[in-house]
Each structure stands twice: as structure tokens, then as C-alpha cells.
C-alpha positions as CSV (number, residue, x, y, z in Angstrom):
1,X,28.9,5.7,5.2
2,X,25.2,3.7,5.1
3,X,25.8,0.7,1.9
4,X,22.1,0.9,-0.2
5,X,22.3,-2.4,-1.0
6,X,19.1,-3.4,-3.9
7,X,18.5,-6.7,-4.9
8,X,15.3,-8.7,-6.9
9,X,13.4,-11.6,-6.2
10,X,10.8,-13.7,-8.2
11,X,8.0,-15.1,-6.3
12,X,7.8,-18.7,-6.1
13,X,4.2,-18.9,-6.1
14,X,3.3,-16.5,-9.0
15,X,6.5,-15.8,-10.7
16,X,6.2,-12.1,-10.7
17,X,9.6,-10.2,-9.8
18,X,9.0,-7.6,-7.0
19,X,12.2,-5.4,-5.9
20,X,13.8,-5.0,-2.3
21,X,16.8,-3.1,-0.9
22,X,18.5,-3.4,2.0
23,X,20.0,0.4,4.1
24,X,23.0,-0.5,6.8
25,X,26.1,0.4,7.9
26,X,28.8,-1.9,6.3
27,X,30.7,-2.4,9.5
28,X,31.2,-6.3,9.7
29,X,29.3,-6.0,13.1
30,X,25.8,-8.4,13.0
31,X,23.2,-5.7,13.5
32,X,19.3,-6.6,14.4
33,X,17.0,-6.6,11.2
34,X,13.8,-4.7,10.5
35,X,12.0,-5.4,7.6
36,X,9.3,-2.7,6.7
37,X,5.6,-3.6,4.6
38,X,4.0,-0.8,3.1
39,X,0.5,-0.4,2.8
40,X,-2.7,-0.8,0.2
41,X,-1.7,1.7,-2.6
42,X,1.6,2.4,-1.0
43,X,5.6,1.0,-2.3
44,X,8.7,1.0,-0.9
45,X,9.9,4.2,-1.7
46,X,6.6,5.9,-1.2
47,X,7.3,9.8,0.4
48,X,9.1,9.7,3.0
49,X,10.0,5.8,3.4
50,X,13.4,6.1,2.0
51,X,14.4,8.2,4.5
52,X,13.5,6.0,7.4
53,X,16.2,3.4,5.8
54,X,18.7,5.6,6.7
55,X,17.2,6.4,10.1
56,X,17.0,3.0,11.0
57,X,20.6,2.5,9.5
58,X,22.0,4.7,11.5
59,X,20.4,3.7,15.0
60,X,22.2,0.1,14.0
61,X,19.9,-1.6,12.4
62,X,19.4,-3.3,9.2
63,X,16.7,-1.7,7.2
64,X,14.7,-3.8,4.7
65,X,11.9,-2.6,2.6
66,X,10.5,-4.4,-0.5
67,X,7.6,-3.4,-3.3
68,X,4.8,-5.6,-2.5
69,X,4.9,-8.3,-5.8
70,X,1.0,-7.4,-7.3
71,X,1.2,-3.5,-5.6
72,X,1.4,-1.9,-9.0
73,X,4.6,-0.9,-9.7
74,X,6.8,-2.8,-12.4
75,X,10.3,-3.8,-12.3
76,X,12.1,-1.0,-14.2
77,X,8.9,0.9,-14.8
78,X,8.0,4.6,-13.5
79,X,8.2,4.3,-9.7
80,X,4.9,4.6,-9.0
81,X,1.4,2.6,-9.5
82,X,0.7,1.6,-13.5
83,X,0.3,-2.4,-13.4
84,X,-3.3,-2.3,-12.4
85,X,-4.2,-5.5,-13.8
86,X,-1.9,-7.0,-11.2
87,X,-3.1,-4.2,-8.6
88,X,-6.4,-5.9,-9.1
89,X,-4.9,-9.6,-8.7
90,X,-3.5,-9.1,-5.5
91,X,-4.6,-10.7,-2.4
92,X,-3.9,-11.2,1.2
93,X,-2.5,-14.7,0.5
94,X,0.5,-13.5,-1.6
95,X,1.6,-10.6,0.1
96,X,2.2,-13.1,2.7
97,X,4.7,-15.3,0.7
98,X,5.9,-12.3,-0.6
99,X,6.7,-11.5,3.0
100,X,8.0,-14.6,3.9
101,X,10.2,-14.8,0.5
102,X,12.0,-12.0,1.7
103,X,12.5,-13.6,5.1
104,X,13.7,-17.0,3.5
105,X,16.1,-15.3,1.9
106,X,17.7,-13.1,4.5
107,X,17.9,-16.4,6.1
108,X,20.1,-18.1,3.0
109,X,23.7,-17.4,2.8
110,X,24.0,-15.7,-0.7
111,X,20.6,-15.3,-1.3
112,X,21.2,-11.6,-0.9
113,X,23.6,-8.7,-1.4
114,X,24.1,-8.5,2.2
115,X,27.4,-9.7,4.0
116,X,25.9,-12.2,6.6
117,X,28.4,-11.1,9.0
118,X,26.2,-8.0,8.9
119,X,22.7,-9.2,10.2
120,X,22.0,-10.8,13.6
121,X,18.4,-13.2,12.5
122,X,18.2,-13.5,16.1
123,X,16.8,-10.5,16.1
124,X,14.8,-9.8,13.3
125,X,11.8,-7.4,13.3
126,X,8.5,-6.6,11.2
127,X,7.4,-2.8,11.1
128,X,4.1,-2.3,9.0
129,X,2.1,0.6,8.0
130,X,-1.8,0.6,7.4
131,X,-2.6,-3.0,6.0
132,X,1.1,-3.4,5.8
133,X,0.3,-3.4,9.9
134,X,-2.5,-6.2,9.6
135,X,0.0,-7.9,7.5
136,X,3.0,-8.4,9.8
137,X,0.4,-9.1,12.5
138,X,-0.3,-12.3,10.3
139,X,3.3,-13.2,9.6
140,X,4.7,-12.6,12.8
141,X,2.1,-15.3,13.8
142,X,2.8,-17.9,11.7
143,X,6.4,-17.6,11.6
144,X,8.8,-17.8,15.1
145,X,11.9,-16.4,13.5
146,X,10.2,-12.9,14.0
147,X,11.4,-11.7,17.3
148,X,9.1,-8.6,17.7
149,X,6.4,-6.8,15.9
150,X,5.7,-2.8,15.1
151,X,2.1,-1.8,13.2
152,X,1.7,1.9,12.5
153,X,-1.5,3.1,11.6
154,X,-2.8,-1.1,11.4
155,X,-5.8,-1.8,10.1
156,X,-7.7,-4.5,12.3
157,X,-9.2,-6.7,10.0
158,X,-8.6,-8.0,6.8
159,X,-12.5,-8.3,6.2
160,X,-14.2,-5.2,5.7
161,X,-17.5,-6.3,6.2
162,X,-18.5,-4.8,3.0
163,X,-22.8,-4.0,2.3
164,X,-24.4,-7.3,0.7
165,X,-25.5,-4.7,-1.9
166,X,-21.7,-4.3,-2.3
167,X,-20.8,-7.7,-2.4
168,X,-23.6,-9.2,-4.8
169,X,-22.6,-6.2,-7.3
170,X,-18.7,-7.3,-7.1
171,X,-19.7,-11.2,-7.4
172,X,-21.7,-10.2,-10.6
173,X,-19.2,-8.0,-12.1
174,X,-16.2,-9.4,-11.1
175,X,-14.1,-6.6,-10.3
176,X,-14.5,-3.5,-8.1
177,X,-13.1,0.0,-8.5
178,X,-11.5,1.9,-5.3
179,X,-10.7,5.5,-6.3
180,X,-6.5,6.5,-5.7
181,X,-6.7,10.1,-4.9
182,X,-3.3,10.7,-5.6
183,X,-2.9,9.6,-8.7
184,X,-7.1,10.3,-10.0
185,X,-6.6,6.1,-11.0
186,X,-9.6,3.8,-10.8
187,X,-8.0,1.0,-9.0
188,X,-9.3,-2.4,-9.6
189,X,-9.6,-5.1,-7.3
190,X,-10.9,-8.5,-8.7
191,X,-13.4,-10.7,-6.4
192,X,-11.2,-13.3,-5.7
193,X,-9.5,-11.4,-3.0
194,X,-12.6,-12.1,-0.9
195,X,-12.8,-15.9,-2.5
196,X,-9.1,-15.8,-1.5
197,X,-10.1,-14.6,2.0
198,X,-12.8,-17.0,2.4
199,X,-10.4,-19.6,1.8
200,X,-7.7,-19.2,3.9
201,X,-9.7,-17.7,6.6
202,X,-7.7,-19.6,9.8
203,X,-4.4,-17.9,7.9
204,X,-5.9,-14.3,7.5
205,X,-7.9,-13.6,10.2
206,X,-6.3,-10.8,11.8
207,X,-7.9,-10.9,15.1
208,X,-7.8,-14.6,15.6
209,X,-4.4,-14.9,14.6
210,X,-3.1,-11.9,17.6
211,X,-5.4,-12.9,20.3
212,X,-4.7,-17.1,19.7
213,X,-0.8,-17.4,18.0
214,X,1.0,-14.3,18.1
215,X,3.1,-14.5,21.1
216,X,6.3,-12.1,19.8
217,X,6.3,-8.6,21.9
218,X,4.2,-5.8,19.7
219,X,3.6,-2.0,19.4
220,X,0.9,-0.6,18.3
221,X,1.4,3.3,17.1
222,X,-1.8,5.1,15.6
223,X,-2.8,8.6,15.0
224,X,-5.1,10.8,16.8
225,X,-6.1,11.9,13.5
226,X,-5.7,9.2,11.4
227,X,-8.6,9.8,8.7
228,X,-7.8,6.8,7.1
229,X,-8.0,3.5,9.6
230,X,-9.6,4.9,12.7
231,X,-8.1,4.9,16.0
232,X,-10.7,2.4,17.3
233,X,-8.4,0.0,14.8
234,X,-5.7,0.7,17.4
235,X,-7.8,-0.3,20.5
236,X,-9.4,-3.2,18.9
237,X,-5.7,-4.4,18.2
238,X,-4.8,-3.5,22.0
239,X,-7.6,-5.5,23.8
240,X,-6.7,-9.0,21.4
241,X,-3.3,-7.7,22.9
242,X,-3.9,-6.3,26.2
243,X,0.1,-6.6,27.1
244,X,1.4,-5.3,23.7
245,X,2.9,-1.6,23.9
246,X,0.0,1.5,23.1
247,X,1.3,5.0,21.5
248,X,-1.0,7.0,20.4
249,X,0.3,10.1,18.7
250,X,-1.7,13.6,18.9
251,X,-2.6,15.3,16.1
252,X,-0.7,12.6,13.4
253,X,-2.9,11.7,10.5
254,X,-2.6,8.2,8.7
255,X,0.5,9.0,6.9
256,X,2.4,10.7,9.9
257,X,2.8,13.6,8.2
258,X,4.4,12.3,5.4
259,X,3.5,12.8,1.3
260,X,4.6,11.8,-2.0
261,X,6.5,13.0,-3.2
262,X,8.1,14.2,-0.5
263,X,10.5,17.4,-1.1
264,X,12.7,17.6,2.7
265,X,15.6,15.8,3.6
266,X,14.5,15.1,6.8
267,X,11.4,13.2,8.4
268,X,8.7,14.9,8.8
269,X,7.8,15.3,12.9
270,X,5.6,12.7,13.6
271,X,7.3,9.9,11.4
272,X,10.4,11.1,13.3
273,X,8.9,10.2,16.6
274,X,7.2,7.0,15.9
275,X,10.8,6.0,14.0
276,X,12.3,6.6,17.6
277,X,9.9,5.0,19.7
278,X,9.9,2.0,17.5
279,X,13.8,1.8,17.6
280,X,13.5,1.9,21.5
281,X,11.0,-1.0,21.9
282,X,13.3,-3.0,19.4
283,X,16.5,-2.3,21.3
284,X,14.8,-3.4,24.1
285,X,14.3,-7.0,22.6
286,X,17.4,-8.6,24.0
């Protein structure tokens, strides 16, 4: 039977709780880690996410997935996005240590509900979807205990170039307002995740930091369809990384066909088949 195993932290930088869990099979066996990083409006248990604990779980892995500290969503609150005052006061710079908070503590006995008979850090890898992808790029690069690295549907830069016109509105105002579809919310992002961006350019710069210091093995998985990040993001990430492993999947859209909420108790197909060719290329890393 797969242990669900939940647990909290508080960041050390900005003292905001953020919550984690942990999906494995309780065997006493060290198993290889993956931890998972949602993406820009996305949590943890987003659609279809859950289930790809238990996939993961049940390949032998270790499946960890945490909430993003300043993604929206509140310790014992709905489930979904409502703290858009924190929303608005993320940047690239915490999701980072957020990131590399969780690693810390898989790496300290006790820090976590997990037996630490149960995980192999030897072998610990980063799967991320959509800017979660640009983000474990980043960590992976700074941080040698990663062994390899997955992006699904990546994005390629952490700048977006945005129009001057753009830019010298959002320095006057302060705060710019990205539309959630889903939810018909007004999002707000506040200007100093540009300032932050600016300032810690050599940390967040996504396509000096893969062609110059990320040396782990990667996959790249992207959509034919994607009508979110384009699947030029994809290629741009592949010739930084001309050895790194290419999928591209026909007919998947950004979310591989996933939705929230999402009603089955099964993947859907093409989250299914980049779940299993991730799996592969981690087994693979010996």
C-alpha cells in the first residue's frame, strides 16, 4: 500500500508556511527521489498531479511535490488560488529557496515524515512543468546533489521581454494584472519581480545557467500543441543542450491533457506517456 506522507515547512527567508507531501511505498528499501515544481498559476495538487504521486510511487520512486510558498494558496485554506497579495509578491528568487528548502530537508534526518531508510539522495531528481520547468533548470545548476533533470512543457526564459510601453506602465503603477482563466481572477504581479530579476540576473538566467553550469543529464518533453509556451521553448532549451534527451509529443497541449478539477482515476493519455518516459530516463541514471 503507497504511505501519503504530508508535512509543512516555513521558509527561512520570508517566513511564509508552504505545504509538501511526500507518495512512496513504505518498504524500508532506499528508493530514488523525484521532486515535482508546478507551474505559474499551478499547486501541487492541481488536476491531475496527485495522481502522478502514485504513478511515480509505484514505479519505485519517491514522489515529492510541494505548493510553491507565494503561489496563492494558504495553509488550511480552500485548495485553490485566494492569497493574491502574496500571488503578486512572488518572484523567481524565492521559489528557488523554496526549492532548495525542500531539498535541505530531505537531506536532514528528521526533518521530514519520511523514514530515511526509504530515500536513496544519491539519486534525487527534479521534474518541472511550464515555469516550474525553467525553475529546476535553475536549481539543478546551482545545486550538485540533483542527479538528473525532467522539464515538461519549460518555458525558456525567465525574462519575457515585455513592450517598453508595458514595462514603463508597470514601473508607474506598481503592479500588473494577468488574467487566470480558470478562476475569472485578476492576478497581480508586483514590479519587483522584474527588480528581483534584474538583480540576481547571473542566478536566473535560464539560458546562461543550462548552456554554462548545468552539467546533470536532462529531458526535455513538450507538446506539439502546447498553446501555452511554444514548442520553439523546447528547441531553444535543446540547442543550449544539444546532448540533453528531446520528446516531443503529438497532439498534447500545455497541460498534457490534464484539467482541474480533474474527474478520472486515471491519467489522462498523454500525462501517462510523458510519466513513463520520464521514469525510464531516471532509471537509467545509475
Amino acid at each position: 500500500m503507497l504511505t501519503h506522507a504530508p508535512f509543512l515547512l516555513t521558509g527561512t527567508r520570508h517566513g511564509r508556511a508552504f505545504e509538501a507531501d511526500a507518495t512512496y511505498l513504505a518498504d524500508g528499501r532506499a528508493k530514488p527521489v523525484v521532486l515535482f515544481v508546478h507551474g505559474f498559476k499551478g499547486f501541487k495538487d492541481w488536476g491531475h498531479f496527485p495522481l502522478l504521486g502514485d504513478f511515480f510511487a509505484e514505479r519505485g520512486f519517491v514522489f515529492v511535490k510541494l505548493n510553491l510558498s507565494h503561489n496563492g494558496l494558504v495553509v488550511g485554506g480552500t485548495g485553490d488560488l485566494e492569497d493574491l497579495e502574496a500571488f503578486g509578491r512572488n518572484n523567481f528568487s524565492i521559489e528557488l529557496d523554496d526549492i532548495g528548502q525542500v531539498i535541505d530537508a530531505l537531506f536532514t534526518p528528521g526533518a521530514l515524515p519520511i523514514a530515511s531508510a526509504e530515500l536513496d539522495l544519491t539519486r534525487l531528481f527534479l521534474v518541472g512543468h511550464s515555469r516550474g520547468g525553467g525553475l529546476v533548470l535553475l536549481k539543478a545548476a546551482e545545486d550538485p546533489r540533483v542527479r538528473a533533470v525532467a522539464t515538461w512543457a519549460a518555458i525558456a526564459d525567465a525574462d519575457q521581454r515585455w513592450p517598453q510601453s508595458v514595462l514603463d506602465e508597470w514601473r508607474r503603477t506598481g503592479v500588473l494584472y494577468v488574467p487566470n482563466t480558470r478562476t475569472g481572477q485578476q492576478l497581480p504581479l508586483h514590479y519587483q519581480i522584474l527588480e528581483d530579476y534584474l538583480a540576481n540576473r547571473s542566478r536566473l538566467d535560464i539560458s546562461h545557467n543550462v548552456r554554462r553550469r548545468l552539467h546533470q543529464p536532462l529531458l526535455l518533453v513538450h507538446g506539439d500543441e502546447d498553446e501555452t509556451v511554444p514548442l520553439s521553448a523546447a528547441h531553444t532549451l535543446h540547442q543550449l543542450r544539444p546532448n540533453a534527451e528531446l520528446l516531443v509529443v503529438p497532439g498534447a497541449t500545455h497541460m498534457f491533457g490534464g484539467a482541474h478539477p480533474w474527474p478520472a482515476a486515471t491519467l489522462p493519455e498523454p500525462a501517462q506517456l510523458i510519466a513513463e518516459h520520464t521514469a525510464d530516463f531516471f532509471q537509467r541514471q545509475a
